[in-house]
C-alpha positions as CSV (number, residue, x, y, z in Angstrom):
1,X,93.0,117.5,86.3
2,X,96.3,117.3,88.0
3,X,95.6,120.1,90.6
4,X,95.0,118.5,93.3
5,X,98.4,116.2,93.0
6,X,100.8,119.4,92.9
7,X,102.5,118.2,95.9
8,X,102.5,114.6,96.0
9,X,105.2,112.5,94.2
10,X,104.8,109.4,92.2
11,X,107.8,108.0,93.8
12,X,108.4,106.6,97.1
13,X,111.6,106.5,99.0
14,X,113.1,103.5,101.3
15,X,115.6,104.2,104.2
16,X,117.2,101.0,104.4
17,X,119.6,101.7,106.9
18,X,116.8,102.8,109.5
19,X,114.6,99.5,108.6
20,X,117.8,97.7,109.4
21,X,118.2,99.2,112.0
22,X,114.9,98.6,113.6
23,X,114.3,95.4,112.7
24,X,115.2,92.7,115.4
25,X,114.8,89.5,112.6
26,X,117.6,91.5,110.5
27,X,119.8,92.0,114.2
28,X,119.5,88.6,114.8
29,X,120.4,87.5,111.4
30,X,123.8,90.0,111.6
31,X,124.6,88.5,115.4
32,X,124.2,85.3,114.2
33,X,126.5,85.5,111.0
34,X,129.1,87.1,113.2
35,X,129.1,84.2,115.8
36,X,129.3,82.0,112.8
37,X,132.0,83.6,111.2
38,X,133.9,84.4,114.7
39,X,133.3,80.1,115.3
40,X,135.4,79.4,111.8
41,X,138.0,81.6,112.6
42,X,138.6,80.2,116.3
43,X,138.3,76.7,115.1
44,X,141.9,74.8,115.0
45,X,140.5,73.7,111.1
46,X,143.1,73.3,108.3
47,X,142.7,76.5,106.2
48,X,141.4,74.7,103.7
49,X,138.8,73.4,105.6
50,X,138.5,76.6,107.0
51,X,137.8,78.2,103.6
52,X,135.0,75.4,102.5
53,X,133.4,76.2,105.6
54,X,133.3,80.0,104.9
55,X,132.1,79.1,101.3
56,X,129.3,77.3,102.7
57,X,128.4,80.3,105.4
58,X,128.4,82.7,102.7
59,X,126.3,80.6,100.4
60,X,124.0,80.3,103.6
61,X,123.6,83.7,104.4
62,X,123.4,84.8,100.8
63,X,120.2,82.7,101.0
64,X,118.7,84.8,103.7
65,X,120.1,87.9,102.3
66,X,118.0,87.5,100.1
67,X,114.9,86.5,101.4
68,X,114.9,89.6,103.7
69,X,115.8,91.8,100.8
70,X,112.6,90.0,99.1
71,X,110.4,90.7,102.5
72,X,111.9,95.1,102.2
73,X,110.3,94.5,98.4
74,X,107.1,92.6,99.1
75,X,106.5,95.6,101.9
76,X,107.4,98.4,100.0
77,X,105.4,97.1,96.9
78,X,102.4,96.8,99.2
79,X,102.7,100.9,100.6
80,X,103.2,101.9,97.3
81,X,100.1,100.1,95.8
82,X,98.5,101.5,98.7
83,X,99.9,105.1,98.0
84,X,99.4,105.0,93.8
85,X,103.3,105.4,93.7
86,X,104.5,104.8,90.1
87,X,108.2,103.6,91.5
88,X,110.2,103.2,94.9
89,X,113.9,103.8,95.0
90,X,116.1,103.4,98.4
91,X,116.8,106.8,100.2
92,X,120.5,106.4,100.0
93,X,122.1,108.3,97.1
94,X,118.6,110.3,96.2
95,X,119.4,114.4,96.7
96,X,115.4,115.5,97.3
97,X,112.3,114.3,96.1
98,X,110.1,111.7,96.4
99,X,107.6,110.6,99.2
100,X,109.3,109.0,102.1
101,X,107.3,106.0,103.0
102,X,109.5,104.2,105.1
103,X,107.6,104.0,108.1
104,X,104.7,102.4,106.4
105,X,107.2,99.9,105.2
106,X,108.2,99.3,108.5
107,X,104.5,99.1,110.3
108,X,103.7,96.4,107.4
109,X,107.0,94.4,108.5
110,X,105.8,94.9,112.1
111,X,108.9,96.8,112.6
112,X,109.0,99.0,116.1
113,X,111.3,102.2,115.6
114,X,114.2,101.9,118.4
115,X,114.0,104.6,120.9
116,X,117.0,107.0,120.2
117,X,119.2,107.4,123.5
118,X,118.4,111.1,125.0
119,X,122.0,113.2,125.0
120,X,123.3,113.9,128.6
């Protein structure tokens, strides 16, 4: 019965770093959180105001932290429901096995893969 799936895993594996990587929303999101965080540090602010105002940045991007973490999940849930994969686990930290099904994940997010500078 199981013959046929002798070489297919049930579990599906992330690279976060590359979908990070490749995805201009999440570039955008780091630029803009470093111009933000670059802005509080310049300003002439009291420290104290300074350090509400970095309270409030964090609590911002926490927000969208996690609504980008939630768009990785919604993807990844949809390849593997796709791919009958029983769990999905990031890349990072995982020695061998699994199905590597990040590139799925990124075509459903409408990721482009960034051209890799050619060595001179």
């Amino acid at each position: 019965m199981f013959a046929g799936c002798a070489n297919s895993s049930p579990v599906g594996l992330v690279d976060v770093n590359r979908i990070v990587q490749n995805w201009a929303v999440y570039q955008s999101f780091q630029q803009q959180l470093l111009t933000d965080e670059q802005g509080i540090a310049q300003s002439k602010a009291s420290p104290a105001v300074k350090q509400r105002q970095a309270a409030i940045l964090q609590k911002k991007y926490q927000g969208i932290t996690d609504e980008l973490t939630k768009q990785i999940r919604d993807a990844a849930t949809k390849v593997a429901q796709q791919e009958h994969l029983t769990l999905v686990v990031t890349k990072e930290g995982v020695g061998y096995g699994g199905v590597d099904i990040t590139k799925d994940v990124e075509k459903a997010m409408n990721i482009t893969e960034k051209a890799t500078p050619a060595a001179t």
